[in-house]
N, C-alpha and C positions, 0 to 999 in steps of 0.2 A: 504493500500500500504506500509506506510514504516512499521508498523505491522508485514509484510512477509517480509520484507527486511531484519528488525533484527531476525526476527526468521531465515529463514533464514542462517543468517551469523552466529547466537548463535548453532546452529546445524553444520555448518561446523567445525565451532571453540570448540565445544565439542570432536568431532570424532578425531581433530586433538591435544588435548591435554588430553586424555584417557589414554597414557599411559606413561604418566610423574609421576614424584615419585615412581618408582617402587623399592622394596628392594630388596638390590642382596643377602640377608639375612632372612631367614625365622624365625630366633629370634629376629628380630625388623620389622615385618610385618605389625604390630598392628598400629605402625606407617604410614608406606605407606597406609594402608587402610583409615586411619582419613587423611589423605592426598585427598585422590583420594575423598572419599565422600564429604566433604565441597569445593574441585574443583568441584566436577562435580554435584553438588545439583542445580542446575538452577542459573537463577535471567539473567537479563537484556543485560548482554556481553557488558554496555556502555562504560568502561574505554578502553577497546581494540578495539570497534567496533571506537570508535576515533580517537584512533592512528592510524588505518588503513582506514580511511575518509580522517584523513588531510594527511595522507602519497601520498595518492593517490591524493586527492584537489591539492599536491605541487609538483606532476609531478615524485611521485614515481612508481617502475615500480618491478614489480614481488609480491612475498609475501613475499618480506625480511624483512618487520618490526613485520615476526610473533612472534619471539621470544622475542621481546618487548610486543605484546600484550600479550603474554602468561604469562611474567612476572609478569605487570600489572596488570594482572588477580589474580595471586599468593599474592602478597602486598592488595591487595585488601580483598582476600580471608582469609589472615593471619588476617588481622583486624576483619572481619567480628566473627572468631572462639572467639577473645580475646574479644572483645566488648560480648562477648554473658555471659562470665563466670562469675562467684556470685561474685567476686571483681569490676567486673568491671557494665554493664547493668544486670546482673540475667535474660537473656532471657533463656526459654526452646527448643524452637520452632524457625525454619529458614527456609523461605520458602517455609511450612507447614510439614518439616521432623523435630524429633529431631534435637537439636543443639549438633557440633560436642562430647561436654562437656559430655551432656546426652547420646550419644550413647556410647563414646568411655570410658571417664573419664577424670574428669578437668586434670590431669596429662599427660595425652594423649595430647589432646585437646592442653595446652600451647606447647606441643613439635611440635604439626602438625604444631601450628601456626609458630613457629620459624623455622621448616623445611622448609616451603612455603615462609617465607623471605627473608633466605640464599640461598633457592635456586634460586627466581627468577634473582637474579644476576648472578647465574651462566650461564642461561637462555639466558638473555641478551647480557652477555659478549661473548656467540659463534654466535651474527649475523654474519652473509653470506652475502658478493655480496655488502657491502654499506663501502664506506670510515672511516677507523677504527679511523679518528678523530671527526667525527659525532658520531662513536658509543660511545666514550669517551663522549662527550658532552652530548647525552641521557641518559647515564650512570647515568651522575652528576646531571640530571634534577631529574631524577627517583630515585634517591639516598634522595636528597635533600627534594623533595615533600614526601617522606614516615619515611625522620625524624623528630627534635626536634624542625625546625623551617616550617613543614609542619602538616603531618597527626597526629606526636606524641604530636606538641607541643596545636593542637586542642580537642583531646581524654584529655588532661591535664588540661586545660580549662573547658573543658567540665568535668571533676569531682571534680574539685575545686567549681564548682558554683551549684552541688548539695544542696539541702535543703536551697537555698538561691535565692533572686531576681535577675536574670541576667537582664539586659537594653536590648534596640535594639543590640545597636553598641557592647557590647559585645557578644550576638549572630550570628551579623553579622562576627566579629573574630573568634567564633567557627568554625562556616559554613566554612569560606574562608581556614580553617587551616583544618579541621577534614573530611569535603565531599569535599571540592573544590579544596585543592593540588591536591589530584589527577586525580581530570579530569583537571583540568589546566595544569598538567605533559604529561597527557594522549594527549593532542592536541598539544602543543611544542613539546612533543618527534615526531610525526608524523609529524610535519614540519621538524625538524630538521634533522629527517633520511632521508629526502627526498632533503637537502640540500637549504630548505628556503631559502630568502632573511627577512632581520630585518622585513620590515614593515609586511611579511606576518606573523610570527612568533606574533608580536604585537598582531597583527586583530586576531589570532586563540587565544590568551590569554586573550583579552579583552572576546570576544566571550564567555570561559570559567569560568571566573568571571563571569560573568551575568547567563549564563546557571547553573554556580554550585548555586548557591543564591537561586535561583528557585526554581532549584531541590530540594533544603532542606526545602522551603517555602511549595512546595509541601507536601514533607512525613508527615510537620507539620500536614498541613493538612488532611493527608489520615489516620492521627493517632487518627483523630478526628472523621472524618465521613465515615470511611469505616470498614470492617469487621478485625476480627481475620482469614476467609476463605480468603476474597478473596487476604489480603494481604502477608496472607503465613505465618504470625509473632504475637507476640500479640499487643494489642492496648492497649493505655493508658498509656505506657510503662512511659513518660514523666513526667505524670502527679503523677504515683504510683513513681516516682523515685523525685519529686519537682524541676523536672527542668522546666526553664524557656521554651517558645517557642514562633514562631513568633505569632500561633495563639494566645496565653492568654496573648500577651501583647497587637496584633494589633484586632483582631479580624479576624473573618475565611473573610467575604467581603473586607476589608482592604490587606488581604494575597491574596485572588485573584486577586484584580485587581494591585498588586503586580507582579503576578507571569506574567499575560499578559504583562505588561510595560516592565518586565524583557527581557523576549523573544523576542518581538520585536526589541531591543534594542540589542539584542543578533546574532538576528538574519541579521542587519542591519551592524554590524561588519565585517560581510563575503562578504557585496558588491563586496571589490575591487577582490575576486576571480571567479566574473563576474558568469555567469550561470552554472558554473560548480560546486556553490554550495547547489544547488535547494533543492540537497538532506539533506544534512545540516541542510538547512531551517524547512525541513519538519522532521527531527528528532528532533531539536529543539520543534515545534510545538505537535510532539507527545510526549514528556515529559512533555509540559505545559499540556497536557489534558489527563493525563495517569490516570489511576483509581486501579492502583496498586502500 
């Protein structure tokens, strides 16, 4: 069920951002192409299918937070190109297609990612139909979570403590800054477009924290016991690179019954939105037991 819900929604939201980044220039084309491919290579649509759950959980009405999820998307996707390059992870492989590096060239490759940064704000800043001091405030959220004291200052962390022993509590700071700003942005911004009240806003960012934890407990895990096919990526990446992770401090049992505590706990956050967040529940649930 929620399976075809995000598929689904990943298929809508593909069709509807297919023709973003186009060059009005056929001497920097090469560009828009490394653009359009690393947007439109697949993967999970979580950070926007969020903003548009809590949009709607807080009484928003039409598709006006697309141009925030589409943003979202783009920040997301900028990370994903740079994380993959020989300075940074040396991955080949994203999602089982070349990474955008190897298709296009590292020099390509950093331009798309910085294309995809600058423009998801441009992105953002023409929402439609929602009070433009909400939009500011989203702005600031989304601003904030993809910089030096969110997503950059976790990627930063996270390569200072290559070839060295990280603790919990400093992995749990990676997580919180490098995977969790953004879906923590990802669910405030979709309150806040939707003109929240404090305590909901709270309950979707608690919710987030727990959820993002998970999630990265999870990929630990799937880094460990799942395939190069079915993950789309290579394995071991962690361990060829001597980084720490939750599995080879806690163990893989330990990180599971981790990831359930997590969830429910996560999932327990979103009471006060009463049964209108059922669904919520159950995409929570589908990422505690995902196998990709």
């Amino acid at each position: 069920m929620m399976k075809d819900i995000l598929q689904q929604y990943a298929n809508n939201f593909e069709e509807s951002i297919k023709d973003l980044f186009e060059s009005e220039n056929s001497e920097y084309k090469i560009i828009s192409d490394a653009c359009k491919y690393s947007l439109l290579l697949g993967g999970k649509r979580i950070r926007p299918f969020l903003i548009n759950s809590f949009y709607m959980l807080c009484g928003g009405t039409g598709c006006y937070s697309f141009n925030f999820e589409a943003a979202m998307e783009c920040i997301h996707t900028y990370s994903l190109i740079h994380d993959d390059l020989p300075c940074m992870d040396n991955d080949d492989m994203r999602r089982g297609k070349p990474s955008c590096h190897i298709k296009f060239g590292e020099e390509y490759a950093l331009l798309a990612g910085d294309a995809l940064l600058t423009g998801a704000f441009g992105l953002a800043s023409t929402t439609k139909n929602i009070d433009s001091a909400l939009v500011l405030k989203a702005l600031l959220e989304l601003s904030n979570s993809a910089g030096i004291n969110g997503m950059i200052g976790g990627q930063t962390v996270d390569l200072l403590y290559e070839n060295k022993e990280a603790d919990v509590e400093v992995l749990k700071l990676i997580c919180s800054l490098k995977t969790g700003a953004l879906i923590k942005a990802s669910c405030k911004i979709g309150c806040i477009l939707a003109g929240a009240n404090d305590k909901q806003i709270i309950a979707a960012e608690t919710f987030a924290q727990k959820l993002g934890l998970a999630f990265q407990i999870v990929d630990d895990i799937l880094d460990e016991t799942s395939t190069e096919e079915k993950l789309g990526k290579p394995i071991h990446s962690d361990k060829e690179n001597n980084k720490s992770t939750f599995v080879s401090l806690l163990g893989i049992d330990e990180c599971r019954r981790l990831v359930v505590v997590l969830t429910q706990e996560a999932k327990e956050c979103l009471d006060i939105f009463g049964q209108e967040a059922e669904t919520l529940k159950e995409f929570a649930d589908y990422l505690c037991n995902r196998d990709y």
